[in-house]
C-alpha positions as CSV (number, residue, x, y, z in Angstrom):
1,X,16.9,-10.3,14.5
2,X,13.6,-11.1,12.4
3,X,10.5,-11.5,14.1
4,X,8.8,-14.3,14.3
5,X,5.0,-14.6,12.8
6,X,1.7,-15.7,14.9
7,X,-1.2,-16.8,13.9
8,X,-4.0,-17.4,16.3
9,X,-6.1,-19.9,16.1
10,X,-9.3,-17.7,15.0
11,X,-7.0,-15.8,12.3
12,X,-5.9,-18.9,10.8
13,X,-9.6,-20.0,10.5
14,X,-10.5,-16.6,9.1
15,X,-8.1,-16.9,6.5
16,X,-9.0,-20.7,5.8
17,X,-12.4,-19.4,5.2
18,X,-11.6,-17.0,3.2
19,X,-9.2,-18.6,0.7
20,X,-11.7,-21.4,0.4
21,X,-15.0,-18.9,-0.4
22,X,-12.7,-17.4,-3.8
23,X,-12.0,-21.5,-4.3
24,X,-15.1,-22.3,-4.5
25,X,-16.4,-19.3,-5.9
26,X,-14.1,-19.3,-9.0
27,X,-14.0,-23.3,-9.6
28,X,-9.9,-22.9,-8.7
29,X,-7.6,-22.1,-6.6
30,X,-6.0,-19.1,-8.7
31,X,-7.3,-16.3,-7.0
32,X,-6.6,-18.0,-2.8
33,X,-3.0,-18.4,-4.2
34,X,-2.7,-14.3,-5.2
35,X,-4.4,-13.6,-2.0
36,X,-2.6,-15.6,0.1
37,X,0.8,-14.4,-1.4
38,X,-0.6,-11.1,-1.1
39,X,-1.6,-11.0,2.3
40,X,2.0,-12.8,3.3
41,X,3.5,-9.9,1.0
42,X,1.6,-6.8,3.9
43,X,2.6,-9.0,6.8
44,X,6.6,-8.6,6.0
45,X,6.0,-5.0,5.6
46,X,4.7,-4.9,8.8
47,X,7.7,-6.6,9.7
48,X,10.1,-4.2,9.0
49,X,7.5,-1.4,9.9
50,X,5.3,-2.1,12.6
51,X,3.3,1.1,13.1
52,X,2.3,0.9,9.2
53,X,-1.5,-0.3,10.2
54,X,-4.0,2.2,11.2
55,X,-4.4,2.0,15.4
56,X,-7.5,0.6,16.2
57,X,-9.6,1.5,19.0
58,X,-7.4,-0.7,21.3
59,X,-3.9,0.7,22.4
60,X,-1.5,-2.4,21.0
61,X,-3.6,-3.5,17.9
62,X,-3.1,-2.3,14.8
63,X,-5.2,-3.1,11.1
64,X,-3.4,-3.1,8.5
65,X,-5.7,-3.0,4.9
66,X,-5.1,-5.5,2.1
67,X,-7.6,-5.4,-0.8
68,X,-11.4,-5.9,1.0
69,X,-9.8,-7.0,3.9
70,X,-8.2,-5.6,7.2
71,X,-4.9,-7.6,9.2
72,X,-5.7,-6.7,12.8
73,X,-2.2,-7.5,14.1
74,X,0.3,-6.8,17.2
75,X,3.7,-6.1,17.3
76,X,6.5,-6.4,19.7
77,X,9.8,-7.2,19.6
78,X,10.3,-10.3,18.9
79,X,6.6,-11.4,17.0
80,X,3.6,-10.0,15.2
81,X,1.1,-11.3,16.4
82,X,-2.0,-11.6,13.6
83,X,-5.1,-11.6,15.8
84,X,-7.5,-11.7,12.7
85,X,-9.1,-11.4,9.6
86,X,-11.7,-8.9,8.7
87,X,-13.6,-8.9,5.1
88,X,-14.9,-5.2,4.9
89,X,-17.9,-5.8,3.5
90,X,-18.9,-7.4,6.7
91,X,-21.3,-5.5,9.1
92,X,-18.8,-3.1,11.6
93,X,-21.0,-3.7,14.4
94,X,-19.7,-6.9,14.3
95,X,-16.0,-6.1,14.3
96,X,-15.3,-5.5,18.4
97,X,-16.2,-9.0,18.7
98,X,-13.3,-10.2,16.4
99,X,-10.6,-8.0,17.8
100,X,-9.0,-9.0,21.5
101,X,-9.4,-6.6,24.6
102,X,-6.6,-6.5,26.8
């Protein structure tokens, strides 16, 4: 049985943003298209594997890193759950407020 994908509402902003910065930046889309394949490329390796983020400092969310960026995702056994986006060039102190508490 494959498991189905979730993206919340903040994670599809996140990635909206960031597809639309490297638009912008670059004068095409080009580089959004590669990153957006890319990132979809991680996700169904999380698929088959779930544990193959890095745990994060809560107990059911893993981040899983892509380029500059880190996939803070949830599994279980029927979805994968993307919670968000994270650039890491970002400031970290700012991180705990993008990741869910149970």
């Amino acid at each position: 049985m494959a498991k189905e994908i979730i993206w919340s509402h903040k994670a599809k902003i996140k990635l909206y943003i960031i597809l639309e910065f490297y638009a912008n930046r670059n004068g095409n889309k080009k580089y959004s298209a590669k990153l957006y394949k890319r990132f979809n490329k991680e996700i169904k390796l999380v698929i088959k594997n779930p544990h193959l983020g890095i745990q994060s400092s809560q107990p059911n969310i893993r981040g899983l890193i892509v380029l500059d960026f880190i996939i803070f995702y949830e599994s279980n056994d029927a979805q994968i759950i993307i919670h968000t986006l994270w650039q890491t060039h970002q400031n970290p102190d700012k991180l705990s407020a993008e990741i869910p508490t149970d």
